[in-house]
C-alpha atoms as one frame of an Amber mdcrd trajectory, in Angstrom:
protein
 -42.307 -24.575  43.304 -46.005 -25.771  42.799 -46.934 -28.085  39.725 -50.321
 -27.275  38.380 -52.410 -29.803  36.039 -54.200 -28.376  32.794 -57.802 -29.047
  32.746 -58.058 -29.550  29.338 -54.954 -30.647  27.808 -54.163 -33.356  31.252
 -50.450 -31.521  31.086 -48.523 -30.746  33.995 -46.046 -27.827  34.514 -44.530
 -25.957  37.457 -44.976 -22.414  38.679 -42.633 -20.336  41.295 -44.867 -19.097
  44.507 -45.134 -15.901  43.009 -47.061 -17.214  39.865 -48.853 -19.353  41.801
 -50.283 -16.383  44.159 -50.744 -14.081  41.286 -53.149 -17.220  39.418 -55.241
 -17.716  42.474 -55.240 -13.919  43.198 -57.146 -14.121  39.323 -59.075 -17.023
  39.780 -60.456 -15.246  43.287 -60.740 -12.274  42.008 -62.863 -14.211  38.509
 -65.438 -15.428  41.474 -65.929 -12.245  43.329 -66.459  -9.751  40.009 -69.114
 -13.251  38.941 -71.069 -12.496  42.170 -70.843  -8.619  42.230 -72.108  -8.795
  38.734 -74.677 -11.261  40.040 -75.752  -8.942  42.933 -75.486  -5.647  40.561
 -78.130  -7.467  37.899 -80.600  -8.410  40.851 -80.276  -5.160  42.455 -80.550
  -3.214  39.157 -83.559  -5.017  38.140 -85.300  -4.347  41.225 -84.297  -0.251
  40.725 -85.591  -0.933  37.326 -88.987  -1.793  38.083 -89.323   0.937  41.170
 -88.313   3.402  38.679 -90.706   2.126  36.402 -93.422   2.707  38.353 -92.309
   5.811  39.729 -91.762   7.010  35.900 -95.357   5.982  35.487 -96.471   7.589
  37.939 -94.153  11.022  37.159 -95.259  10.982  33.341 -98.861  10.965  34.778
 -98.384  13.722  36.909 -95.490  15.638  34.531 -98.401  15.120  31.767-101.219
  16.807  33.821 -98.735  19.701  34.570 -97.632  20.157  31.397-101.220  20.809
  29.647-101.143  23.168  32.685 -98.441  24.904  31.821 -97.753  25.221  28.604
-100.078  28.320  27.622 -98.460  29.698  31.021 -95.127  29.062  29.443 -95.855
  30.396  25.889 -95.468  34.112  27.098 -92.760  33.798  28.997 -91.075  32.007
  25.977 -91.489  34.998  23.802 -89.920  37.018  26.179 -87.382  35.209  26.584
 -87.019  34.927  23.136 -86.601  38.330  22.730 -84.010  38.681  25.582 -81.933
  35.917  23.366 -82.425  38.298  20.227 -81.438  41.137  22.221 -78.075  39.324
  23.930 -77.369  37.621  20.424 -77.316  40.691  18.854 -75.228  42.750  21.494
 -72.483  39.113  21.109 -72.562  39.626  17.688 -71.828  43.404  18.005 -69.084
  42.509  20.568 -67.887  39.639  18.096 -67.639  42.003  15.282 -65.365  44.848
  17.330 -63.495  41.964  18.634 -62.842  40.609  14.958 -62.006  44.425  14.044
 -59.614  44.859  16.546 -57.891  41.631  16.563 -57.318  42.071  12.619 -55.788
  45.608  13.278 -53.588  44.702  16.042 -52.264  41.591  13.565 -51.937  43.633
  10.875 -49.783  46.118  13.105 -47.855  43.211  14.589 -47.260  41.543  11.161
 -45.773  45.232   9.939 -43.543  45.828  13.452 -41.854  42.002  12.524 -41.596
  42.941   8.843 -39.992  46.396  10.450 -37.498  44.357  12.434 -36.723  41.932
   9.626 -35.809  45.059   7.479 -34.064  46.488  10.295 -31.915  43.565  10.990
 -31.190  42.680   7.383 -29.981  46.444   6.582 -28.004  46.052   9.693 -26.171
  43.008   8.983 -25.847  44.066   5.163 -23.881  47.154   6.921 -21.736  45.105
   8.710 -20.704  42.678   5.606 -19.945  45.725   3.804 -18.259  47.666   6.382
 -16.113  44.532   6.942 -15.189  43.740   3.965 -14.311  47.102   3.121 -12.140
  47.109   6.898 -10.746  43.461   5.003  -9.788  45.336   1.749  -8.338  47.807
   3.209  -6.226  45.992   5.606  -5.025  43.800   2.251  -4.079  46.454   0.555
  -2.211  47.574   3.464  -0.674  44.243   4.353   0.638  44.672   0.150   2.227
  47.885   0.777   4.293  46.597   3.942   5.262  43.947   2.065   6.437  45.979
  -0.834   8.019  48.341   1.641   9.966  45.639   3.609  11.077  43.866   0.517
  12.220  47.613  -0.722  14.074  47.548   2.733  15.745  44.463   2.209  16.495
  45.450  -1.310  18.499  48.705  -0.011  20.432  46.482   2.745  21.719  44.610
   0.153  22.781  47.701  -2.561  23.671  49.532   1.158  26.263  46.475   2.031
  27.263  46.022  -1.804  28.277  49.735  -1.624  30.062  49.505   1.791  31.815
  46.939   0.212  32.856  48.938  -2.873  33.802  51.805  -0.720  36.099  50.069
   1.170  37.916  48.848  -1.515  37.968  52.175  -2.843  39.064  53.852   0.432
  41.687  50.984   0.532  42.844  51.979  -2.980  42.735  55.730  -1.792  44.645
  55.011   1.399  47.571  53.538  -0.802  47.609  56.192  -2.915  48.044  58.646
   0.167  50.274  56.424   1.425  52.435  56.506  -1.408  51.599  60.734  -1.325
  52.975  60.632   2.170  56.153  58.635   0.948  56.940  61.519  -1.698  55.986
  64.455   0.983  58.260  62.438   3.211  61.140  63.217   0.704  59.832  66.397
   0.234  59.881  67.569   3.787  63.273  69.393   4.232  62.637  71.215   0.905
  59.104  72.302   1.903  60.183  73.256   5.380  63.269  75.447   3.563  60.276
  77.113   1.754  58.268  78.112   3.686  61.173  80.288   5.947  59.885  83.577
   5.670  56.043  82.933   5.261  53.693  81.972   7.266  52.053  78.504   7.460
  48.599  80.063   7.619  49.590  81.313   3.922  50.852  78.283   2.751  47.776
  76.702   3.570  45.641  79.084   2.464  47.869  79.093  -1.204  47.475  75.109
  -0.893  43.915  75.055  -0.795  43.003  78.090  -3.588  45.615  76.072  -5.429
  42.780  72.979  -5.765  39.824  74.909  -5.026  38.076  73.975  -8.079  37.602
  70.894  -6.980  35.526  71.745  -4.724  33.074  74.665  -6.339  30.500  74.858
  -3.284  32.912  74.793  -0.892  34.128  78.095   1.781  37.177  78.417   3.137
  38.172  81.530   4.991  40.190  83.217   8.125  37.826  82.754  11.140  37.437
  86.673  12.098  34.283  86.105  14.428  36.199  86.508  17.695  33.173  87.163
  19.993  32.864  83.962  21.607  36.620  85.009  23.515  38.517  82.751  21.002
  39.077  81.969  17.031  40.596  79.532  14.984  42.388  80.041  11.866  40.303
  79.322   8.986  36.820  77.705   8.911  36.292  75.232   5.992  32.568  74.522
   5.099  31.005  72.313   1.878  27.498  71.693   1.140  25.571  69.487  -1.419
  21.786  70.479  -2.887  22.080  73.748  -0.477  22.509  70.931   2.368  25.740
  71.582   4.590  27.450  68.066   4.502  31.193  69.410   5.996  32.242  71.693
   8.281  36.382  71.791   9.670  37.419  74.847  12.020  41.538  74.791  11.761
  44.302  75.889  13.645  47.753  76.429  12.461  50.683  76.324  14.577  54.554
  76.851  13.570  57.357  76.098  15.573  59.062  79.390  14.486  56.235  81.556
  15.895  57.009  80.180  19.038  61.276  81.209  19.769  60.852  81.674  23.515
  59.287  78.502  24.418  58.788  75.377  23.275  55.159  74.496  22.715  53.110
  70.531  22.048  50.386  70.075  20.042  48.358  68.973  23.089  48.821  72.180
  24.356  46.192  73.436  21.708  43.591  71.216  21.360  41.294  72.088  24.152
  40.635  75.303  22.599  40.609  73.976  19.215  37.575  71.836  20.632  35.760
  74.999  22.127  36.586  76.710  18.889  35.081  74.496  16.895  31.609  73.828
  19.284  31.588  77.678  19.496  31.698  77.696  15.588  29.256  74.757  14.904
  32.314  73.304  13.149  32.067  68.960  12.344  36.046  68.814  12.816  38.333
  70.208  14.167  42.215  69.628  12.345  45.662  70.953  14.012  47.909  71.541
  11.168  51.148  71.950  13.192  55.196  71.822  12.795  55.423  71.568  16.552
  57.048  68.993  17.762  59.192  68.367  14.975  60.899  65.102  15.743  58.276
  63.542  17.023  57.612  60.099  14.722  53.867  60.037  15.467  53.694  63.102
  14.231  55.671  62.490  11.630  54.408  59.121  10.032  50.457  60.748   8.685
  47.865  61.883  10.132  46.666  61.551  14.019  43.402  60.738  15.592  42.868
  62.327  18.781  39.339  61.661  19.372  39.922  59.594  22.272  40.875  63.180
  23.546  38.109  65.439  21.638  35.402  64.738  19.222  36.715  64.420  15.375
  39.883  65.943  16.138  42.857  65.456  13.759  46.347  66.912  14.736  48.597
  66.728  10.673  51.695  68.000   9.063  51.187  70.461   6.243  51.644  67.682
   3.722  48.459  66.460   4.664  46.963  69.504   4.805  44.705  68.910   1.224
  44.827  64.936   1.490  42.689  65.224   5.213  40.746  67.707   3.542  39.867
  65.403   0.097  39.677  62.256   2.837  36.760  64.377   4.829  34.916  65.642
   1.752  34.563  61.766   0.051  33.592  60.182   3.675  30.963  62.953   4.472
  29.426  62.694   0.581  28.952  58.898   1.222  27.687  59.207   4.908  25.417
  62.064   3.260  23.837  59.542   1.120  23.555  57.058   3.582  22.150  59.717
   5.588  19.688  60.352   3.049  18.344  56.526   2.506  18.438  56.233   6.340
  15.785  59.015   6.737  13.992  57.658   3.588  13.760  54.218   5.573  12.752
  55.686   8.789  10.375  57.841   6.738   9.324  54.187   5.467   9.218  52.826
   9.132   6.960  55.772   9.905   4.853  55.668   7.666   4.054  52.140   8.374
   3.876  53.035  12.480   1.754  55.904  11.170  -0.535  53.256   8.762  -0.610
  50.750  11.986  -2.001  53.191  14.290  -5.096  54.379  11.608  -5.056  50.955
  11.188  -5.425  50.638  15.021  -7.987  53.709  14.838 -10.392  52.680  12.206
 -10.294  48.902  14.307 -11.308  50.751  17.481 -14.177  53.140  15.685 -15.420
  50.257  13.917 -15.563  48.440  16.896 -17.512  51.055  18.638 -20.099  52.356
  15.854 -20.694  48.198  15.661 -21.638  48.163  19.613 -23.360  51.525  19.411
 -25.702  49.841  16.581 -26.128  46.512  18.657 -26.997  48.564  21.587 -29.737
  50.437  19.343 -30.794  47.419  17.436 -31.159  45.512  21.109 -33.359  48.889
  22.484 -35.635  48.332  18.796 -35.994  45.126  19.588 -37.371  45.413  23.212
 -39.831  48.175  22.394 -41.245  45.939  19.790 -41.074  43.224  22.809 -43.127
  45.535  24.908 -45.347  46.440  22.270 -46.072  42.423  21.642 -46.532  42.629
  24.991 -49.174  45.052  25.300 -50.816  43.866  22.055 -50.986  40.471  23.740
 -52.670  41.749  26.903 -55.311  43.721  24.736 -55.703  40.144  22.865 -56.476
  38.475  26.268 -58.503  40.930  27.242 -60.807  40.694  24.593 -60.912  36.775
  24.299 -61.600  37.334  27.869 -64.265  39.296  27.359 -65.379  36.983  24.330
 -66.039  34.359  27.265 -67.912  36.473  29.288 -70.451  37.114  26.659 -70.491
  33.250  25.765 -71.032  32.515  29.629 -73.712  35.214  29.338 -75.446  33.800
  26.621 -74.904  30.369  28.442 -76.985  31.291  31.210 -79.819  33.349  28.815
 -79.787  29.885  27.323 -80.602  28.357  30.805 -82.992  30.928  31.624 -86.064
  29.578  32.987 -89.334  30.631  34.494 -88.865  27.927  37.654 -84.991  29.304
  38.275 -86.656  33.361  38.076 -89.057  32.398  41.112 -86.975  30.449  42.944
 -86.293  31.958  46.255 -88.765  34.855  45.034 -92.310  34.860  46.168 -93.099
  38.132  44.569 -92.424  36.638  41.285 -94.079  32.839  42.182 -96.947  35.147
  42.825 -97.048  37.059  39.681 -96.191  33.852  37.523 -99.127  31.876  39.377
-101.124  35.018  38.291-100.406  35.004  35.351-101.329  31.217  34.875-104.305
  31.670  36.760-105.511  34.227  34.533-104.318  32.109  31.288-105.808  29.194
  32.787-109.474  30.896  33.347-109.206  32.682  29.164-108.795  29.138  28.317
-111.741  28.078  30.105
């Protein structure tokens, strides 16, 4: 650290070495600018009176010349008077054109951006409207699968308050067939005495015309069409609103057609099943008195389809029971049928409203990117055009500062710069003097 003493004030502080270098680097520096400047003011005074005298001495002579030469120079000045006219008249010519041009091309730029503006303001008013109309759409859409599943859901529930109904109803039914198989039960040795001496094709056939008003639609006939190789018995067919809802092909067997040998009711119902695919037939029913001890048999009526499709193997006694059991199941799968195809007519029409839905998405999509791709190609035209408006712009401020360089140098025309370097012309010029100088005289 250095301590350094105030001249004025007597005070003493301290300074680090790098102050201390940096105030005598000043105070050096104060005494060398002093005796530059010192130098600089004796030298300059000295240049000042050389020049003086050589400016005397100049004016003298620049003073003799110039009486000299200024009728020499007069001439000359009109010309080159005239040459300014002329070159101030050809930049004001250019100036105009240039002004011309420049207000054209602005004018055509100013109507190519108010081109573009409209442009892109039709386009993007398109696009609001085309989505919002793609928005309204899908809303209304979105309503009518709404309503739609809520119809759905609506049928489930009727569908499963039904299926309950009907099987309470079917359990009512199957009690009262029960208690209709009790009584045939008891009425099984009489009906068997009966029908010694007829047929059981007849007593079926006399069963079913006995009830056939209950069933007004229905047909029920010997099966006659033997060209398929086989037949059944009688074919028994129902329909609804011209719509076939039933169809049974049946085969009767009784144990008294049969004295030789003793037949079972599973001998039969292969062909009953090719009967009945040959015949287009639903169901196929064995109405048999074979096997007549048989408590399977006996007890109601037996499912075989574990064996066949819908086959049924009875005793006579349920001969019209199977038949009223079929007709009630088919009407209610019918209807179910019916709202079924109604819902997947719903579910369809929904896949079917998706996949426009889907459609219009994918067109909309692609008329919006074939109008980008236009509005893009609009755009760099009018780029280009800028472009090539802005080139033609250059070009003439370009040429704007040619003719101001041109009239630049008119400007510094002079006689001494025209004979410089041309001794034709220094000739001429001191020619023309001379003779000036001897008219004056």
């Amino acid at each position: 650290m250095k301590e350094l003493k105030c001249p004025k004030c007597n005070s003493v502080f301290t300074v680090d070495e790098a102050d201390y270098a940096n105030i005598v680097s000043q105070v050096k520096n104060h005494e060398f600018d002093d005796e530059v400047n010192h130098r600089l003011e004796e030298l300059h005074k000295q240049m000042l009176a050389e020049q003086t005298a050589k400016t005397a001495k100049a004016e003298q002579q620049f003073q003799n010349e110039l009486s000299t030469k200024r009728l020499e120079l007069s001439e000359k000045e009109n010309e080159i008077g005239k040459l300014n006219d002329k070159l101030n008249s050809i930049a004001q010519s250019k100036q105009l054109e240039f002004n011309v041009e420049i207000q054209c091309k602005e004018k055509e730029i100013a109507e190519l951006k108010s081109t573009i503006e409209k442009n892109d303001a039709n386009v993007k008013i398109a696009i609001f409207e085309e989505k919002g109309k793609a928005q309204q759409e899908l809303q209304l859409k979105e309503n009518a699968i709404a309503n739609l599943k809520n119809q759905i859901s609506s049928q489930k529930n009727e569908a499963t308050i039904r299926e309950t109904s009907i099987k309470e109803s079917y359990e009512l039914q199957l009690k009262q067939k029960q208690e209709q198989v009790d009584y045939y039960k008891d009425l099984k040795s009489r009906m068997s005495t009966k029908m010694v001496g007829e047929t059981l094709e007849i007593h079926c056939n006399t069963e079913f015309n006995r009830i056939r008003p209950m069933f007004p639609n229905a047909y029920f006939e010997k099966d006659n069409d033997a060209s398929a190789g086989s037949k059944g018995d009688f074919i028994f067919r129902d329909s609804e609103d011209e719509t076939e809802y039933l169809s049974i092909m049946f085969e009767m067997k009784n144990e008294m057609d049969e004295t030789n040998t003793k037949h079972k009711n599973e001998d039969f119902l292969k062909k009953l099943d090719e009967d009945r695919s040959a015949k287009n037939c639903e169901y196929a029913v064995l109405v048999s008195l074979l096997e007549p001890d048989s408590e399977l048999y006996n007890t109601g009526i037996v499912d075989e389809s574990h064996r066949y499709p819908k086959m049924y193997v009875i005793r006579p006694q349920f001969f019209i029971p199977l038949i009223t059991l079929l007709v009630q199941t088919s009407k209610k799968s019918l209807e179910y049928k019916k709202k079924l195809i109604a819902a997947q007519n719903q579910s369809v029409d929904v896949t079917n409203f998706e996949n426009q839905l889907n459609d219009f998405k994918d067109k909309f999509a692609n008329n919006y990117r074939l109008a980008s791709e236009k509005f893009q190609t609009a755009i760099a035209e009018i780029d280009k055009s800028i472009d090539h408006l802005q080139k033609i712009k250059s070009a003439l401020v370009g040429s704007e500062n040619n003719l101001r360089l041109a009239n630049d140098k008119a400007d510094n025309l002079t006689i001494k710069k025209l004979t410089r370097d041309n001794p034709t012309m220094k000739i001429k010029f001191d020619e023309l003097k001379n003779d000036s100088t001897k008219q004056i005289e």
